[in-house]
C-alpha positions as CSV (number, residue, x, y, z in Angstrom):
1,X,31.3,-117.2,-8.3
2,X,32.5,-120.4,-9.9
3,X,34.4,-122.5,-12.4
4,X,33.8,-121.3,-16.4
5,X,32.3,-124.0,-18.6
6,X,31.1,-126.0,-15.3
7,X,29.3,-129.2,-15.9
8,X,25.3,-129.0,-15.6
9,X,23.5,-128.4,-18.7
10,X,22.3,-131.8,-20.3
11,X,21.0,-130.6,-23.5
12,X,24.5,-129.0,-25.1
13,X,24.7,-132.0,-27.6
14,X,21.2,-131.4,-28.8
15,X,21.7,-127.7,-28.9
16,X,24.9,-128.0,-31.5
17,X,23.2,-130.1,-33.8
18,X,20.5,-127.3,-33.7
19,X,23.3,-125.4,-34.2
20,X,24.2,-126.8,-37.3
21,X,20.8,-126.3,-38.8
22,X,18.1,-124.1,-40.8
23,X,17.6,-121.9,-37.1
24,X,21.7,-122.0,-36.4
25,X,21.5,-118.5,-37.2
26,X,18.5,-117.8,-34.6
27,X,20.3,-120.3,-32.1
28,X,23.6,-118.3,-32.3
29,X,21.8,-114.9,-32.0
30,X,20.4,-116.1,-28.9
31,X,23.5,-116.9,-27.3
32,X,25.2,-114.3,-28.5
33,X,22.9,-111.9,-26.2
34,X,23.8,-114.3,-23.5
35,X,27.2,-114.3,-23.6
36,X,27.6,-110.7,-24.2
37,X,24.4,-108.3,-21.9
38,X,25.9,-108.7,-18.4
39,X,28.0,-107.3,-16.2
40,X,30.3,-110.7,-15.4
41,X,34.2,-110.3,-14.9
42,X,36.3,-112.9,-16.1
43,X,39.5,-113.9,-14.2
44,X,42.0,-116.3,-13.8
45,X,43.2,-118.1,-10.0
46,X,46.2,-119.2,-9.2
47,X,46.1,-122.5,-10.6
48,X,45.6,-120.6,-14.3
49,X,42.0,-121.4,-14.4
50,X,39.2,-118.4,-15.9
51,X,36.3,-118.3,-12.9
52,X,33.7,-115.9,-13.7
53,X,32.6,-113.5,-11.0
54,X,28.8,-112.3,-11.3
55,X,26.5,-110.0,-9.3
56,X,23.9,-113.0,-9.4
57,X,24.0,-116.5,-9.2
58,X,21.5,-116.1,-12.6
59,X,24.2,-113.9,-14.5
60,X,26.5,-116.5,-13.8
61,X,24.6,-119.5,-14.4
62,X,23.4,-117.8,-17.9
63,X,27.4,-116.8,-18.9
64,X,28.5,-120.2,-18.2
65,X,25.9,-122.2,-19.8
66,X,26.5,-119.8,-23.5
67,X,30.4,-120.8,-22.6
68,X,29.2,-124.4,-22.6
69,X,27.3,-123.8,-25.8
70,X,30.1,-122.4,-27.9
71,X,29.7,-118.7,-26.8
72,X,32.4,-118.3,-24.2
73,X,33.0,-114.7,-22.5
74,X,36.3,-114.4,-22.3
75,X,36.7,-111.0,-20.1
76,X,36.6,-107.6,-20.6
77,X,39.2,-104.5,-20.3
78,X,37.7,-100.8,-20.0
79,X,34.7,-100.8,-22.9
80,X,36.1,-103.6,-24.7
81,X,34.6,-107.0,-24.2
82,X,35.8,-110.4,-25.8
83,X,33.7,-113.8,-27.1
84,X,35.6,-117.1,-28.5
85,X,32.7,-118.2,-30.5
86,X,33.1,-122.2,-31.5
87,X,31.1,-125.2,-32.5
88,X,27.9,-124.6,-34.5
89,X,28.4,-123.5,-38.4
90,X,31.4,-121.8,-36.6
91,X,34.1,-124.4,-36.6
92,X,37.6,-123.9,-34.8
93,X,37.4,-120.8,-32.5
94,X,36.7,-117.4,-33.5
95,X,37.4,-114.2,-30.9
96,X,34.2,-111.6,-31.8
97,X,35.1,-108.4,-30.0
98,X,32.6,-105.9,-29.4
99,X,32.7,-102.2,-27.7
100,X,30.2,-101.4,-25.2
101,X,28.8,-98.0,-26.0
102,X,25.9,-98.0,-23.2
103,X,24.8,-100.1,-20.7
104,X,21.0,-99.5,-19.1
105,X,20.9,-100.9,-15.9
106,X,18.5,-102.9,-14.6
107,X,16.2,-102.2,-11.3
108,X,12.6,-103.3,-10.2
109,X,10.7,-100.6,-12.1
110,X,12.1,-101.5,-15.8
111,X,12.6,-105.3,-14.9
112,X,15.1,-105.4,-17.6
113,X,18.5,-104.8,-18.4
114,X,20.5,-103.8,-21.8
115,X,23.5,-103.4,-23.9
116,X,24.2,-101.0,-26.8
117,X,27.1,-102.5,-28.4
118,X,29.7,-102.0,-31.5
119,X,30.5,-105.4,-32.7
120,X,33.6,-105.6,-35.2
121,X,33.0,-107.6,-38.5
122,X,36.1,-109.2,-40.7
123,X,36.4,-109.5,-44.1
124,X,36.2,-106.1,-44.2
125,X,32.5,-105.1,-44.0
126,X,32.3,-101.9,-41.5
127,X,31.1,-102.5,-37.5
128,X,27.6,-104.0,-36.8
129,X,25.4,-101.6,-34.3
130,X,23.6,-103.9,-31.7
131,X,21.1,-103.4,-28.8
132,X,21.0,-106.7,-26.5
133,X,18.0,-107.0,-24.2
134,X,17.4,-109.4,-21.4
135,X,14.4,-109.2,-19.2
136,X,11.0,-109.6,-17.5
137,X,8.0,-111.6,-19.8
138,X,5.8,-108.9,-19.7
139,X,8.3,-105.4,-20.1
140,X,9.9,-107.3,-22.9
141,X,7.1,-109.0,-25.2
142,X,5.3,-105.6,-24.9
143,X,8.1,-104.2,-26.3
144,X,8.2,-107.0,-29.0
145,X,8.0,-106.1,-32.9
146,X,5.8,-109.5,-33.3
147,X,3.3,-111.3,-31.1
148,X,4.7,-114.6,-29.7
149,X,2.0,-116.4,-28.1
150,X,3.7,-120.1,-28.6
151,X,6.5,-118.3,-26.2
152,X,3.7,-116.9,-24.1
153,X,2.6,-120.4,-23.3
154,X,6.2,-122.0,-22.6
155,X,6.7,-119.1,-20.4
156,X,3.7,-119.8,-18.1
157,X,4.9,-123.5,-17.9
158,X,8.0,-122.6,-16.7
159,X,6.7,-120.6,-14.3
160,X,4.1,-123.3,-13.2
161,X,7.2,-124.9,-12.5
162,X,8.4,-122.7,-10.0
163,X,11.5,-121.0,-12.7
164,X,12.5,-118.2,-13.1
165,X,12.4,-117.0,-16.3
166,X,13.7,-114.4,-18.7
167,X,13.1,-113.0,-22.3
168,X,16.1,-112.1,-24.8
169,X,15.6,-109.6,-27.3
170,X,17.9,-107.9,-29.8
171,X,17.5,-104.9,-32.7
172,X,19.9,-104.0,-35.3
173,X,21.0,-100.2,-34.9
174,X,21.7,-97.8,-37.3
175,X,24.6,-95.5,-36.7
176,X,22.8,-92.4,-37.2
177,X,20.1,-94.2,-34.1
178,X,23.4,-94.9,-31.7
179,X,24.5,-91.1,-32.8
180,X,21.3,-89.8,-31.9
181,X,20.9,-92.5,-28.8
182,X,24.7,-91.6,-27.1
183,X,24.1,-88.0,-27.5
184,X,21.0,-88.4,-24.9
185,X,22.6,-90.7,-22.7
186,X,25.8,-88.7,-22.5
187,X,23.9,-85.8,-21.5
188,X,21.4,-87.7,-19.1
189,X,24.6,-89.3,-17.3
190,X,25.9,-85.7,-17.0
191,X,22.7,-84.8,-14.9
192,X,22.8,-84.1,-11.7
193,X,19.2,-84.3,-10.5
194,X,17.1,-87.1,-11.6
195,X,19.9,-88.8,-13.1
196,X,18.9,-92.7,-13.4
197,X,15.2,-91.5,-14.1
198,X,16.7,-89.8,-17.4
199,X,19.1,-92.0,-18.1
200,X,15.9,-94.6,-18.0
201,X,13.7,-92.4,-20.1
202,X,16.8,-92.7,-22.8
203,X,16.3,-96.1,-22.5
204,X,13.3,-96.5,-23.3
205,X,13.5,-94.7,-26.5
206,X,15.5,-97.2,-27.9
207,X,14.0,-100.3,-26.2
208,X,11.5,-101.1,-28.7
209,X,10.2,-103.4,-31.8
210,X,12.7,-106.2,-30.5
211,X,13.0,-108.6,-31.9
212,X,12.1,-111.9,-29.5
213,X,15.3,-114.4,-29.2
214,X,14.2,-116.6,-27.0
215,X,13.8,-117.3,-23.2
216,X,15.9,-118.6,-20.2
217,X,14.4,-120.5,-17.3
218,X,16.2,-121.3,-14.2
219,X,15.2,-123.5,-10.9
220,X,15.0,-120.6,-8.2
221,X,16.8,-123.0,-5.3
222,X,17.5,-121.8,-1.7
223,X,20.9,-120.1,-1.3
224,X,23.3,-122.9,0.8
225,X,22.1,-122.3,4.7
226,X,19.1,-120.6,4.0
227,X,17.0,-124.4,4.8
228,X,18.6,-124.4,8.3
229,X,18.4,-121.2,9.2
230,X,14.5,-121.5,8.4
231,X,14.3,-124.4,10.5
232,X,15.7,-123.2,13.5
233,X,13.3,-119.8,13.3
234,X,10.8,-122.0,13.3
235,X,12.1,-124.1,16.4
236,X,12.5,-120.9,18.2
237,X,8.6,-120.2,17.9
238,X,9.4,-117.2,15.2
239,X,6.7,-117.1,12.4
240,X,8.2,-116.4,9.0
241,X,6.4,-114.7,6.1
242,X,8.2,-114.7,2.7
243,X,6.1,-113.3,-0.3
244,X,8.4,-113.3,-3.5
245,X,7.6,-113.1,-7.2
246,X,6.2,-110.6,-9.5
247,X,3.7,-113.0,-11.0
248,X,1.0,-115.1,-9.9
249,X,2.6,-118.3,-10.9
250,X,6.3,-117.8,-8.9
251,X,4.9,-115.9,-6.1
């Protein structure tokens, strides 16, 4: 948990004059994934201030930094899900609302997490279909329409590093491929036996020829305490064995 829009990323100033040129588009597609494939609340404390309350420090840290970068989550209510979008080719503030239609949960054996979503358009064109991937290097770039070995390379930097990374990916839907795709998953989350493999097998039907938006890394620190308590195993004679990591590089 923390304060929205929290101080901490250096690079915002170079990232809106990206913004503001020939890859703005790719730039705001990125974000957009970030700001909208999660599971964050947004709320407001008593002193009128929005706080956003993730299941991981790495949602969090990934909501807030699109919020710094002119994607802000802005909450949620039921299906619906709200984004003040600002900055960039953008200008003043723009609310883009989207419906969730189906969320695929992420656990250790898919290494990846998604969002169908309904996002409204003005000017009157019709609703744009979107599925919004986040995810492990190696379940998402095998599920990548193109290769993307210059990514592959930053990616194992970052790693050498000791961060922990994650690929963004995105596909356009067609609504006759979310028809088709809520159908399966409505009847998969009726299920009784089996139900999160199904509803995992549904996912993966649609999880495919993504297109590759980029790639988040983030400095995988100790939890506050957890230096201390280490220590004072160790003082008390207690050997301590800690194998994390599902690389080579960040084990």
């Amino acid at each position: 948990n923390g304060e929205a829009g929290a101080a901490g990323f250096s690079g915002a100033a170079d990232m809106e004059n990206a913004r503001r040129g020939a890859r703005g588009q790719d730039i705001d597609a990125f974000l957009e994934a970030l700001a909208v494939s999660h599971t964050v609340m947004a709320t407001t404390n008593a002193q009128g201030t929005m706080t956003y309350e993730a299941e991981s420090p790495d949602e969090f840290a990934l909501v807030s930094a699109a919020a710094d970068l002119g994607w802000a989550f802005k909450g949620r209510r039921g299906t619906e899900l709200w984004v003040d979008v600002s900055g960039g080719n953008v200008g003043g503030p723009t609310r883009a609302s989207y419906t969730i239609l189906a969320s695929n949960a992420f656990n250790s054996a898919r290494k990846r997490m998604s969002v169908v979503v309904r996002k409204d358009r003005q000017g009157g064109y019709g609703p744009e279909y979107l599925l919004l991937v986040k995810g492990a290097d190696n379940v998402m770039l095998e599920r990548a329409a193109d290769k993307h070995v210059g990514l592959e390379a930053d990616l194992k930097e970052f790693s050498m590093q000791g961060l922990r990374t994650l690929v963004i990916g995105s596909r356009k839907l067609s609504e006759d491929e979310v028809r088709s795709f809520q159908a399966k998953f409505d009847q998969a989350q009726r299920e009784t036996r089996d139900r999160e493999q199904k509803l995992a097998d549904v996912a993966e039907e649609i999880e495919k020829n993504m297109t590759i938006l980029g790639a988040t890394a983030i400095e995988d620190k100790l939890q506050v305490g957890v230096p201390d308590c280490i220590e004072k195993i160790r003082h008390a004679g207690i050997k301590l064995w800690v194998l994390t990591g599902d690389k080579l590089e960040t084990a």
